[in-house]
Every structure is written in C-alpha cells, then in structure tokens.
C-alpha positions as protocol buffer text, in pm:
chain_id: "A"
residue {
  index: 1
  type: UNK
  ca { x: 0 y: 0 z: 0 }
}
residue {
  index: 2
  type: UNK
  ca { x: 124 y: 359 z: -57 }
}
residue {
  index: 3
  type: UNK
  ca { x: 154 y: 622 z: 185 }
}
residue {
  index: 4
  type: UNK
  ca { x: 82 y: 999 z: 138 }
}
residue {
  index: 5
  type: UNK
  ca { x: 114 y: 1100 z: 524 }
}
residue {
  index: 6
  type: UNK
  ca { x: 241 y: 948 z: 858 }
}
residue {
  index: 7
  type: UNK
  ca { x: 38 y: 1123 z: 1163 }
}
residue {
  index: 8
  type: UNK
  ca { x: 273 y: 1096 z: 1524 }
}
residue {
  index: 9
  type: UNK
  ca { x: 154 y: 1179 z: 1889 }
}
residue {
  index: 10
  type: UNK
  ca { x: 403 y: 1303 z: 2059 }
}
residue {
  index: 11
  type: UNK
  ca { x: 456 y: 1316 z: 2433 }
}
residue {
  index: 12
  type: UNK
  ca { x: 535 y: 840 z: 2494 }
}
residue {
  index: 13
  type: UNK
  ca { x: 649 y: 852 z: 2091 }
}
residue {
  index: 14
  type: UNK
  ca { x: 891 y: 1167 z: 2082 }
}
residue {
  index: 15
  type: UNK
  ca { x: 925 y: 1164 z: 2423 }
}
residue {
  index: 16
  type: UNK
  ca { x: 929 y: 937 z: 2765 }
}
residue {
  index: 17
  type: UNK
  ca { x: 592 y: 841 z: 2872 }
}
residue {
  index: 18
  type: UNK
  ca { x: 390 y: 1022 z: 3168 }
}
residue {
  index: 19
  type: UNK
  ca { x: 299 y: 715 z: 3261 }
}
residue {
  index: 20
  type: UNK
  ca { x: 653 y: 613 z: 3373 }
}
residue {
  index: 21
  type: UNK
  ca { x: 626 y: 910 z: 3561 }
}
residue {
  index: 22
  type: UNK
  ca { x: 322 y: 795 z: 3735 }
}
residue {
  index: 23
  type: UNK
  ca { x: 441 y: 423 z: 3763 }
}
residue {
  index: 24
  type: UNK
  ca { x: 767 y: 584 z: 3971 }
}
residue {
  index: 25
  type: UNK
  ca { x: 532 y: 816 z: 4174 }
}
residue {
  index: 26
  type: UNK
  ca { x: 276 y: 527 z: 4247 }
}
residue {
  index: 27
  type: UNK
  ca { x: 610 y: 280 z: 4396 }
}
residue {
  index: 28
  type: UNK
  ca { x: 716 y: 590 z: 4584 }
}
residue {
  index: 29
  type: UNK
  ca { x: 394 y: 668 z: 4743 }
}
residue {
  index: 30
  type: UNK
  ca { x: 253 y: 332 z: 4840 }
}
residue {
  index: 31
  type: UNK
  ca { x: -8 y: 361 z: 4549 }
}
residue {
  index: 32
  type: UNK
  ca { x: -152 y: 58 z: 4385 }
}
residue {
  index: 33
  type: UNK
  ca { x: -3 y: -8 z: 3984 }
}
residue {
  index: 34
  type: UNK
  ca { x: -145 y: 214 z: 3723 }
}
residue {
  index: 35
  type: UNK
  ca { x: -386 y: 386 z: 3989 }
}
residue {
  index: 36
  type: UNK
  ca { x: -341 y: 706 z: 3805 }
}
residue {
  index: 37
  type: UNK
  ca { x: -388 y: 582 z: 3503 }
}
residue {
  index: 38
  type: UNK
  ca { x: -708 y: 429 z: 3594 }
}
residue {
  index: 39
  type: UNK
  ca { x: -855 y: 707 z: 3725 }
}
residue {
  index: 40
  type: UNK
  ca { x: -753 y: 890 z: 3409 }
}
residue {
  index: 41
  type: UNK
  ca { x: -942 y: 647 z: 3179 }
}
residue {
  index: 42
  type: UNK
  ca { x: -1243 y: 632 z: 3419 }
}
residue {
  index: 43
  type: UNK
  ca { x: -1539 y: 821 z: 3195 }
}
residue {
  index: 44
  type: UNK
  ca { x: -1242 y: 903 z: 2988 }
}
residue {
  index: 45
  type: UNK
  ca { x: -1444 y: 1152 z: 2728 }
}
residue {
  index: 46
  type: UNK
  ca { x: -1586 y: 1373 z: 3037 }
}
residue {
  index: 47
  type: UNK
  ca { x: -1327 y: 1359 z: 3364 }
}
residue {
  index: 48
  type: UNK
  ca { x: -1148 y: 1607 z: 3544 }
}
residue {
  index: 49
  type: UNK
  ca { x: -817 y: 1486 z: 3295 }
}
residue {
  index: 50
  type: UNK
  ca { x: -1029 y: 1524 z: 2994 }
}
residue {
  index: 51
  type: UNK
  ca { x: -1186 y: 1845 z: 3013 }
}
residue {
  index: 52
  type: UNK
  ca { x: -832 y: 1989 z: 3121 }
}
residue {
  index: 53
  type: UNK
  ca { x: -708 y: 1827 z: 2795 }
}
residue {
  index: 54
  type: UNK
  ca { x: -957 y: 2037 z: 2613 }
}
residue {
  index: 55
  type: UNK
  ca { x: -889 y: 2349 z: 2785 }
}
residue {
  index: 56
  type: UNK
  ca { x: -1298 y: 2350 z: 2947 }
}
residue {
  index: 57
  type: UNK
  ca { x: -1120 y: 2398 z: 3314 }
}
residue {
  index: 58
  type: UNK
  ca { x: -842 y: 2583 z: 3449 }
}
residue {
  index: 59
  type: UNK
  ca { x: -522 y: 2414 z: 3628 }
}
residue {
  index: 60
  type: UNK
  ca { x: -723 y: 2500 z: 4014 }
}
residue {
  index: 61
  type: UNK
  ca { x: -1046 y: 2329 z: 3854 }
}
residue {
  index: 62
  type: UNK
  ca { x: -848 y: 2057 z: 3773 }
}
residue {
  index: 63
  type: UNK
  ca { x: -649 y: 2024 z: 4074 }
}
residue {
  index: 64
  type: UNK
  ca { x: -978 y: 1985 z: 4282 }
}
residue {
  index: 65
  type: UNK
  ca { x: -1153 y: 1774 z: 4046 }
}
residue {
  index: 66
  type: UNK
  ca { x: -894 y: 1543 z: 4028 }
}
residue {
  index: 67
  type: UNK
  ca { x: -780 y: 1534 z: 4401 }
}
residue {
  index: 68
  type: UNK
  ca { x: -1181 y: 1453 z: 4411 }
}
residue {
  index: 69
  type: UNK
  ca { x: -1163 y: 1128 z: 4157 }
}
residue {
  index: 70
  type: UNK
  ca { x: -872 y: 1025 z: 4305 }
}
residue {
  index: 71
  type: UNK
  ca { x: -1033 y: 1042 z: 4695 }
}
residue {
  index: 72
  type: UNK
  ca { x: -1303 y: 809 z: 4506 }
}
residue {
  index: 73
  type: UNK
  ca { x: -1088 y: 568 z: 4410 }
}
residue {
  index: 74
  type: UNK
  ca { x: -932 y: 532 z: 4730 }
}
residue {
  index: 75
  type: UNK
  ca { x: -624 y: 734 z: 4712 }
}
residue {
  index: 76
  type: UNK
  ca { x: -638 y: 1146 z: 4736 }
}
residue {
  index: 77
  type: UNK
  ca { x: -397 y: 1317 z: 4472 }
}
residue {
  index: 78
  type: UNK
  ca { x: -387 y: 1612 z: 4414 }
}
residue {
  index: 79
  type: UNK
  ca { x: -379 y: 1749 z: 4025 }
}
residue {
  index: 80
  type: UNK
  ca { x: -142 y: 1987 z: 4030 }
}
residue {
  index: 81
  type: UNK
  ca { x: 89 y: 1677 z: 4185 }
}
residue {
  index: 82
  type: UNK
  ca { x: -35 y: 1516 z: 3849 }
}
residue {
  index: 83
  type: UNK
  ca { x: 87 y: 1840 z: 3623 }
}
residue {
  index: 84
  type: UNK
  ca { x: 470 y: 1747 z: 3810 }
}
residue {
  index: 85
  type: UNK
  ca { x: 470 y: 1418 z: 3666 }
}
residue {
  index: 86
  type: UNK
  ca { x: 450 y: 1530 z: 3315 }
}
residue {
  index: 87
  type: UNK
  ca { x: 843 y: 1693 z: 3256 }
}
residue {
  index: 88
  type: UNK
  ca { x: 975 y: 1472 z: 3009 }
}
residue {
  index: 89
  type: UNK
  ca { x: 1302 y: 1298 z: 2798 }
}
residue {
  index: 90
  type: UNK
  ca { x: 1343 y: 1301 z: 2444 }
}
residue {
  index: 91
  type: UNK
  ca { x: 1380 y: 1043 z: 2236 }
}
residue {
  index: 92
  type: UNK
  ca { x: 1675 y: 1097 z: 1947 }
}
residue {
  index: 93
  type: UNK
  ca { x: 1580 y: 771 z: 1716 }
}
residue {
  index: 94
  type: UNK
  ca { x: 1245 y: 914 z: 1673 }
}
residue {
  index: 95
  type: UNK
  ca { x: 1320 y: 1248 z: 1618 }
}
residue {
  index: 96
  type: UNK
  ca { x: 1541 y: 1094 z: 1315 }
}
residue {
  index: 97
  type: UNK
  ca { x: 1323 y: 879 z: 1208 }
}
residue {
  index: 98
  type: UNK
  ca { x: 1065 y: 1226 z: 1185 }
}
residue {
  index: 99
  type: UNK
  ca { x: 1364 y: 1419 z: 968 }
}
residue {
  index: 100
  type: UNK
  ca { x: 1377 y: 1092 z: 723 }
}
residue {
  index: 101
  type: UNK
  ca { x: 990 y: 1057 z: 682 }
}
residue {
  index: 102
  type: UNK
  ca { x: 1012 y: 1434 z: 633 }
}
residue {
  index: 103
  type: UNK
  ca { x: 1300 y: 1398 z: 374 }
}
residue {
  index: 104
  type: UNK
  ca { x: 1145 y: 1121 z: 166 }
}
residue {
  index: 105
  type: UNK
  ca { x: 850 y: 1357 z: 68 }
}
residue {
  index: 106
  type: UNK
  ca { x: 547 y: 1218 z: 318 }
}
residue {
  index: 107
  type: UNK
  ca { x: 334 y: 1466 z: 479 }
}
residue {
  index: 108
  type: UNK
  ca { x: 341 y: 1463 z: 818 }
}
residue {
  index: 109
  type: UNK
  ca { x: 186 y: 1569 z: 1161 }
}
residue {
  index: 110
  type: UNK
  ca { x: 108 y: 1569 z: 1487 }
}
residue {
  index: 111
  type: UNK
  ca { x: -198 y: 1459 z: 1725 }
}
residue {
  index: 112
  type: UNK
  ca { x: -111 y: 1525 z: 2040 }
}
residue {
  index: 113
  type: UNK
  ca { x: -343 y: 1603 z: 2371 }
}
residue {
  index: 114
  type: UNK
  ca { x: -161 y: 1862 z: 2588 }
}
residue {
  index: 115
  type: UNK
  ca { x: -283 y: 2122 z: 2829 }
}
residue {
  index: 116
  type: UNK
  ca { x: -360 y: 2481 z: 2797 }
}
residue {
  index: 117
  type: UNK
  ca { x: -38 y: 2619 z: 3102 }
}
residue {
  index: 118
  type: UNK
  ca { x: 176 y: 2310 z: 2959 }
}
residue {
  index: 119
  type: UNK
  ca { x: 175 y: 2267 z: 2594 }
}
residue {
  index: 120
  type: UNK
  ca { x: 362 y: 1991 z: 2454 }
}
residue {
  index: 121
  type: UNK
  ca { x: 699 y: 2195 z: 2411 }
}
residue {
  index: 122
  type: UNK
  ca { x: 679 y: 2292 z: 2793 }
}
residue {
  index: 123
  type: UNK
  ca { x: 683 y: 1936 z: 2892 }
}
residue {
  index: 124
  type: UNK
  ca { x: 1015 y: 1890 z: 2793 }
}
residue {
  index: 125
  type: UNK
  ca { x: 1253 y: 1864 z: 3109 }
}
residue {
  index: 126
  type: UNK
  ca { x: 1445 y: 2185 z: 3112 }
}
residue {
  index: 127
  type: UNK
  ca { x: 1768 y: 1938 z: 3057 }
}
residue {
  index: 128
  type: UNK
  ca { x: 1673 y: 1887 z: 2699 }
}
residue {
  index: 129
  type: UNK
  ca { x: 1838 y: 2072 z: 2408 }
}
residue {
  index: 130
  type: UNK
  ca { x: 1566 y: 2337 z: 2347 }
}
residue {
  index: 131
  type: UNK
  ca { x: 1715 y: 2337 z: 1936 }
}
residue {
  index: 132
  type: UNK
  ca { x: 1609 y: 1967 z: 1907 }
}
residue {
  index: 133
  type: UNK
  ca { x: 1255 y: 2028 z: 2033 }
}
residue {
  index: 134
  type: UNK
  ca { x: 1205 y: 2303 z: 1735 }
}
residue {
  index: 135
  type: UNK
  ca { x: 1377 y: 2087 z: 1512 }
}
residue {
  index: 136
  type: UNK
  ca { x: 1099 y: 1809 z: 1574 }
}
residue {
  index: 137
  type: UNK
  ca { x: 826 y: 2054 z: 1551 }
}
residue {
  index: 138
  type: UNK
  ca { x: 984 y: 2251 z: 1241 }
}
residue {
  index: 139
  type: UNK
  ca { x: 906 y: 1869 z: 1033 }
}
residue {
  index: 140
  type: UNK
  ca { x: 545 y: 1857 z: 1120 }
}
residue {
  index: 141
  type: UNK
  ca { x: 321 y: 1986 z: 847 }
}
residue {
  index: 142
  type: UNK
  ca { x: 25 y: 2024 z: 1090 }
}
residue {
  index: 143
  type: UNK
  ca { x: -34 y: 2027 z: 1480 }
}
residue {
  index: 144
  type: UNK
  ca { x: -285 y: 1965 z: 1647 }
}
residue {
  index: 145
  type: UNK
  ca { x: -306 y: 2036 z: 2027 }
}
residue {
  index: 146
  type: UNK
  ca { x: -584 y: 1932 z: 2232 }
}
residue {
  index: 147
  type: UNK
  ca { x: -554 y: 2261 z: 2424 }
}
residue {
  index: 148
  type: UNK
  ca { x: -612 y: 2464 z: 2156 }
}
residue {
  index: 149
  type: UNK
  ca { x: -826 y: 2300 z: 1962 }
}
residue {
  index: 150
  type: UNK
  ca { x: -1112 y: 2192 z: 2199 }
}
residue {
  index: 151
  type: UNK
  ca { x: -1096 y: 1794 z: 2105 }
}
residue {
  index: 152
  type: UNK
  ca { x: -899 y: 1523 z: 2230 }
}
residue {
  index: 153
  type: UNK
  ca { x: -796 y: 1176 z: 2119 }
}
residue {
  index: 154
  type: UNK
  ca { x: -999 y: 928 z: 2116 }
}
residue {
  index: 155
  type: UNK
  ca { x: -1222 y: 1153 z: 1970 }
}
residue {
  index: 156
  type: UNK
  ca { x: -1284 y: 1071 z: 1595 }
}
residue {
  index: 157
  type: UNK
  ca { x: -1265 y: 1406 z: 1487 }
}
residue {
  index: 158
  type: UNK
  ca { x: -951 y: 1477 z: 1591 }
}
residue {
  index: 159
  type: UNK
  ca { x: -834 y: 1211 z: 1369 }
}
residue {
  index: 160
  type: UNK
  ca { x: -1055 y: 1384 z: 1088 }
}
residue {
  index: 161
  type: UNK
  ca { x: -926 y: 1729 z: 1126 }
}
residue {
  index: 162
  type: UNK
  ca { x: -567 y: 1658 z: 1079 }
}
residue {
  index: 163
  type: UNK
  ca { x: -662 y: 1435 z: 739 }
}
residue {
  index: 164
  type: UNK
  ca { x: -850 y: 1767 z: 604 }
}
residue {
  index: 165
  type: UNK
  ca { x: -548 y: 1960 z: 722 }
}
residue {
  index: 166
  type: UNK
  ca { x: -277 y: 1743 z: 549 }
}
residue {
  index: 167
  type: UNK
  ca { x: -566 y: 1627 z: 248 }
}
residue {
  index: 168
  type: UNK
  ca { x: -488 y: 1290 z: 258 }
}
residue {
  index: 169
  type: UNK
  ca { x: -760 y: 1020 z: 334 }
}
residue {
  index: 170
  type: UNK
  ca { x: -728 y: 852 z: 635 }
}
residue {
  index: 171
  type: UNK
  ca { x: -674 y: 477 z: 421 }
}
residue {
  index: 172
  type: UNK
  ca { x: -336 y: 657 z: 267 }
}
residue {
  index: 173
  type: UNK
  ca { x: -197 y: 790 z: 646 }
}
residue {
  index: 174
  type: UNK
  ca { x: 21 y: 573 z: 935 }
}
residue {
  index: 175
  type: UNK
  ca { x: -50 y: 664 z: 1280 }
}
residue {
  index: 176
  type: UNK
  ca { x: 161 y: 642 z: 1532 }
}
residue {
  index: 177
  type: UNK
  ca { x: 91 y: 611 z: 1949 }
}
residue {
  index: 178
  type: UNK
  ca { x: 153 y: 509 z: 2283 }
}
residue {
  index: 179
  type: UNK
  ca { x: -176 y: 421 z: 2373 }
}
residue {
  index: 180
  type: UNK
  ca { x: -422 y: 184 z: 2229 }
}
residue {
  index: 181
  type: UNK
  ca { x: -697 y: 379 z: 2332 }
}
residue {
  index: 182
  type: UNK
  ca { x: -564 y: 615 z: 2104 }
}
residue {
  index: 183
  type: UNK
  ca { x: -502 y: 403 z: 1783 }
}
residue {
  index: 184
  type: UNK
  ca { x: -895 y: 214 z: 1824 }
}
residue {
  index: 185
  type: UNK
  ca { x: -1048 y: 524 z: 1624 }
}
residue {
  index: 186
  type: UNK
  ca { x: -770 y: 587 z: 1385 }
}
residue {
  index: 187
  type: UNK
  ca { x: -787 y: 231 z: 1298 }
}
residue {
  index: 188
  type: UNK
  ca { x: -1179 y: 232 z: 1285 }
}
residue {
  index: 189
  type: UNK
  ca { x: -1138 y: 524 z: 1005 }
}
residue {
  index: 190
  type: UNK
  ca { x: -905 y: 286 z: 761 }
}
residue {
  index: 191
  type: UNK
  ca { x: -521 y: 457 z: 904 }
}
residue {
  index: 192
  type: UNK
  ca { x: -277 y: 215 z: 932 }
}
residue {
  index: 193
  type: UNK
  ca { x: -162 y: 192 z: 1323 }
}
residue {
  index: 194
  type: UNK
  ca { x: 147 y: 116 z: 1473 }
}
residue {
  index: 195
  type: UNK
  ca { x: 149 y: 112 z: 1914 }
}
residue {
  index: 196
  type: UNK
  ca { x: 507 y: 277 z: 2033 }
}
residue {
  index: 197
  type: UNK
  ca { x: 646 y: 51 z: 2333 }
}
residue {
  index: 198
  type: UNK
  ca { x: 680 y: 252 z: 2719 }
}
residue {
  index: 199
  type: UNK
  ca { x: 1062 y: 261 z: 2657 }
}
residue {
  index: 200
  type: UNK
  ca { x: 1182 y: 148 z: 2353 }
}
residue {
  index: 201
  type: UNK
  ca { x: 1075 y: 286 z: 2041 }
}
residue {
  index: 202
  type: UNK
  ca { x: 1307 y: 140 z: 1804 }
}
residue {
  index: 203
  type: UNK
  ca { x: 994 y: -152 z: 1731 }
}
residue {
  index: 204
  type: UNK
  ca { x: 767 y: 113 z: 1640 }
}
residue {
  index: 205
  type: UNK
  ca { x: 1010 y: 274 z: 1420 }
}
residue {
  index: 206
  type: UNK
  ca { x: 1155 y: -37 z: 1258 }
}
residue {
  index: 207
  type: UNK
  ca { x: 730 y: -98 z: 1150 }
}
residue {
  index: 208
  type: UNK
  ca { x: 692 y: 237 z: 1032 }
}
residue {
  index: 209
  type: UNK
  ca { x: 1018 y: 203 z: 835 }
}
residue {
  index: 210
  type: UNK
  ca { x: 918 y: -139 z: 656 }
}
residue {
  index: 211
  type: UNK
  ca { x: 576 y: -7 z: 591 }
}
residue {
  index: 212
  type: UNK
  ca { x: 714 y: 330 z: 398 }
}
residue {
  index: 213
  type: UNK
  ca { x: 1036 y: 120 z: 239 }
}
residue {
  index: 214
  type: UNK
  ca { x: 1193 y: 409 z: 374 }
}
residue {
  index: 215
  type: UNK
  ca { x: 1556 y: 388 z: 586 }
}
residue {
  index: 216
  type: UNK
  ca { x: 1445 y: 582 z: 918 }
}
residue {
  index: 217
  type: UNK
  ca { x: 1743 y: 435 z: 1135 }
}
C-alpha cells in the first residue's frame, strides 16, 4: 500500500511516557499499579483529565476535580501533583526517524493532547536541548493540540481534522501512538496503526520504516 502522510503523537512517541512518571510516583507513594492511570481512563471523554485536555477547566479546577476522583478511588492526589509528573526525555531515534519521513517527501503531523499552562513543548525537562525540540516541531506539516483546539484523542474528529489539514484520506496515512486507546479510532477510520512501546521505540520505528520502504534508522 502507498503512503501519502504518517500522523505521530508526541509526548510516549517523541518523548518518555507520563505514565513512567506515574508508575515511579505510584512505587514511591505506596499507590496501587497504574492507579493514576485508571482514574484517568475512568469516563475518559468527560473527567477532570479530559476536560483539562480540552482546555474546558483551568489548572485549580483541575487540581480539585482530580484530588476529588482520586479520593473516590481510594487514594487522594492532588492534580497539580499530576501536572509534576509530566516533565519529560526526548527520544533521538524518533526524532530521526521524523527528519527521514520528512526527507522522503510524506506529509506529516502531529496529534497530540496537551494542556492549555503546559503545551507539549513545555513538557520537555528543562535538561533537553531546546534546538532539538524546534527541530521536531519545524518537520510537522500540521499540529494539532488538544488545548487549543477543543478535542482530544480518542475523539474521531480529531483524527478527521488533521486528514483535512494534510488532504490525505485517512486509508493513505500511518498513525503512530503510545496508547491503544488512542489508535482504536484511527484504525476504525481505515489509518494504518502502529502502538510505540513505554521505553523502547526502536519496534515502532523499525514498523513504520518497513511499511514506507523508507531507511528511518
């Protein structure tokens, strides 16, 4: 099959996942496995995370509303503790494999779901070469940030929006996540889906580079 576009996320693909993050601060803190990440994919399209995601509440909205789902589930935290977790590493293979996509004439973009204080740039940890992060930016064709534009994967439109910005059809894209809840309506729509492993990336971008018969490491 050919290819016109290959659509990334970006914070688990680009970068480190928050959900190491989380993993760490659950061990630390006597929390149960993946206890924020449950509570973040409880009612998933309406929750305290969610709205936050599409910029409906503020960061003190959130930090209540969360600290409240979290009570619920049996362990108060806080959301602005949830905000800390999110400073993240960069990942150079990926950010190559972006240039060579780039280079061998696809379109390309980015889905990502980010929040209105933190947008995806800002949740770079301040130890990370500030150059690279435009770099990966400056070889999107399109962005799309949940913050900004009022949707959020896994909402199908999202998915629609960046085809009509790029004017591919979803059949002739590659998408690229960290989540499975994030490649279910991409997939639905006819992209072609590849899941980027917590930690290791070079899978992912191995798939992506047999499925272009492009050279991306």
């Amino acid at each position: 099959m050919k290819f016109d576009a290959v659509i990334f996320d970006f914070g688990g693909v680009f970068t480190t996942s928050p959900v190491q993050n989380f993993a760490v601060f659950e061990h630390e803190h006597g929390l149960p496995e993946r206890f924020l990440g449950n509570v973040i994919k409880q009612n998933h399209h309406t929750n305290a995370w969610a709205q936050y995601e599409r910029a409906e509440i503020d960061v003190d909205a959130f930090d209540d509303m969360f600290a409240a789902e979290t009570k619920a589930a049996g362990h108060e935290v806080r959301g602005r503790t949830l905000v800390s977790l999110l400073s993240l590493k960069l990942y150079p293979e990926m950010i190559e494999a972006l240039a060579r996509v780039k280079q061998a004439g696809f379109k390309t973009g980015c889905i990502t779901n980010n929040l209105r204080e933190i947008d995806s740039k800002a949740m770079i940890a301040a130890s990370e070469d500030r150059e690279a992060i435009e770099g990966i930016f400056a070889n999107f064709d399109h962005v799309i940030e949940s913050s900004k534009a009022g949707v959020r994967k896994p909402e199908p439109r999202i998915y629609e929006m960046m085809c009509e910005a790029l004017g591919v059809a979803p059949t002739k894209c590659i998408f690229l996540d960290d989540l499975g809840i994030n490649l279910k309506p991409a997939k639905a729509m006819g992209m072609t889906t590849i899941k980027v492993l917590f930690g290791d990336v070079k899978p992912a971008i191995s798939e992506l580079s047999s499925a272009l018969n492009v050279a991306l490491i």
